[in-house]
C-alpha positions in Angstrom: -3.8 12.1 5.9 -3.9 8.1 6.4 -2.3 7.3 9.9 -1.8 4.6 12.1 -0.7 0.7 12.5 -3.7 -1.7 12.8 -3.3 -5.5 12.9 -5.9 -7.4 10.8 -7.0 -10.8 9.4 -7.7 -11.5 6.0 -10.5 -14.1 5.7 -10.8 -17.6 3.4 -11.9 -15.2 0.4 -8.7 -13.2 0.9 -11.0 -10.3 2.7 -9.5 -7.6 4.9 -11.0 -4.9 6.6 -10.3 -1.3 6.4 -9.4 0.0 10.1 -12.7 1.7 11.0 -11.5 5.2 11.6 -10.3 5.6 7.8 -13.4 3.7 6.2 -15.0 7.1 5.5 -12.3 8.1 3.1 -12.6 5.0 1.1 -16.5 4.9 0.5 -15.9 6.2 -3.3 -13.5 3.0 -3.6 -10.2 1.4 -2.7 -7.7 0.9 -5.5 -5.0 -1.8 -4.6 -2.2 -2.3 -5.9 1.6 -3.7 -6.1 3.7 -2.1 -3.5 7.5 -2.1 -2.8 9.3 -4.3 -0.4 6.5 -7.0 -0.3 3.4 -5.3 0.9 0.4 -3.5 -1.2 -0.5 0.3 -1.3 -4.3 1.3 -1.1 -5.7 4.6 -1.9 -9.1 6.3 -1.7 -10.1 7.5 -6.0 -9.0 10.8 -5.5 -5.5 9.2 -3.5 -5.3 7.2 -6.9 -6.1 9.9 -9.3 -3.1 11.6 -8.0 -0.4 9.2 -7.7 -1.3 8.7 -11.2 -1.2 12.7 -12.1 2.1 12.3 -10.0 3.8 9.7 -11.2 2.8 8.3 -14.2 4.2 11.2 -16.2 8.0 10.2 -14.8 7.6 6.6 -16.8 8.8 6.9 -20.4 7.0 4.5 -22.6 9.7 4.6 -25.0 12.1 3.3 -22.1 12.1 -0.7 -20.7 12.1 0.3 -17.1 9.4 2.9 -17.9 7.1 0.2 -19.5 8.0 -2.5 -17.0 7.0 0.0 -14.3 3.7 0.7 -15.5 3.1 -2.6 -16.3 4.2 -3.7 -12.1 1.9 -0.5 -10.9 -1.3 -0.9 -13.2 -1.0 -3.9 -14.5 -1.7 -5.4 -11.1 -3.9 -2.9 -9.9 -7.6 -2.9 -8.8 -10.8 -1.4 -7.9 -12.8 -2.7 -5.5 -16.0 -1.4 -3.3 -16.1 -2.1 0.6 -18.6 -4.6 1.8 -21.4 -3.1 4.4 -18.6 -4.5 6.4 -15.9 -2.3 5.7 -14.1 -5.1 4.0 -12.7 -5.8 0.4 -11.6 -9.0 -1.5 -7.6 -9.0 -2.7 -7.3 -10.4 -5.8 -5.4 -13.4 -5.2 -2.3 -12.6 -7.4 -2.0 -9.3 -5.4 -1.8 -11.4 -2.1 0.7 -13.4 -3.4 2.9 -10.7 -4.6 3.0 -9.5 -0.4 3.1 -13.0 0.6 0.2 -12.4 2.9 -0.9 -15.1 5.0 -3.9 -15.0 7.6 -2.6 -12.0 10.2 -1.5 -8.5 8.2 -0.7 -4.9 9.1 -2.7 -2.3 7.7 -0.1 0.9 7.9 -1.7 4.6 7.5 1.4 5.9 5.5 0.6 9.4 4.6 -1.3 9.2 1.3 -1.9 5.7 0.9 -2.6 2.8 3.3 0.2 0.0 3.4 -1.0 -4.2 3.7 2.0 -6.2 4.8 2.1 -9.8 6.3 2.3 -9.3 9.9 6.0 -11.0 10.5 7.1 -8.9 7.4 5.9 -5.9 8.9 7.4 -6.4 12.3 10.8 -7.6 11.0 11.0 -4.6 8.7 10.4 -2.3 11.2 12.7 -3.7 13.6 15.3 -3.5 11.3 14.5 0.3 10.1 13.9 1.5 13.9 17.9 1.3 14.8 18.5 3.4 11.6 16.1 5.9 12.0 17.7 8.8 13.3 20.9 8.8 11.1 18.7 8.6 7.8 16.7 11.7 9.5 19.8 13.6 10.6 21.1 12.3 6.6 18.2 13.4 5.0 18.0 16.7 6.9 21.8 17.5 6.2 20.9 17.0 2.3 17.9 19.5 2.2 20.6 22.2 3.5 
């Protein structure tokens, strides 16, 4: 389980570090990619390897939002290794896509880490954190 909200920097190389007390679980690799609603998602290989076992069977090739789908998740995607550090290198269309600029969030969000510009994270929680008990009183009324 990936937890927790740490503020972060990304460097002149587009470097960020992974929070220290979830480095362990991404010694095997990080694998970045596009996210939803202007951030990135991380996971550790075996985080990865089952998103894709997940997912990946839902997108139809033989559909245009299936392809386009894959083509936004994969097509973007990458691997990379954590310096001694603790720190990997965004590829620079992926901090584009989040609009990243020098401070960022780092979100623990279950199975996969979140990287959001700092404002953007703040601003989307605000805006969520007025709302949140009527979608859990919603949701919880729907699995009834």
């Amino acid at each position: 389980m990936l937890l927790g909200e740490y503020e972060q920097r990304l460097d002149e190389k587009n470097r960020m570090t992974i929070p220290a007390k979830l480095r362990d679980r991404f010694e095997a690799g990080v694998f970045v990619t596009r996210g939803f609603d202007d951030c990135l998602q991380a996971f550790t290989r075996d985080g990865w390897q089952r998103f894709i076992d997940t997912y990946a069977p839902r997108l139809d090739p033989f559909t245009r939002e299936g392809r386009s789908l894959e083509r936004y998740l994969f097509g973007g995607a990458t691997e990379a290794q954590m310096d001694g550090q603790g720190r990997i290198a965004l590829p620079a269309h992926l901090v584009k896509h989040a609009n990243l600029a020098k401070d960022i969030v780092v979100a623990g969000v279950r199975d996969r880490l979140e990287i959001w510009d700092r404002d953007g994270w703040y601003r989307g929680s605000a805006a969520f954190e007025g709302s949140a008990g009527h979608v859990a009183e919603r949701l919880a009324h729907e699995a009834r």
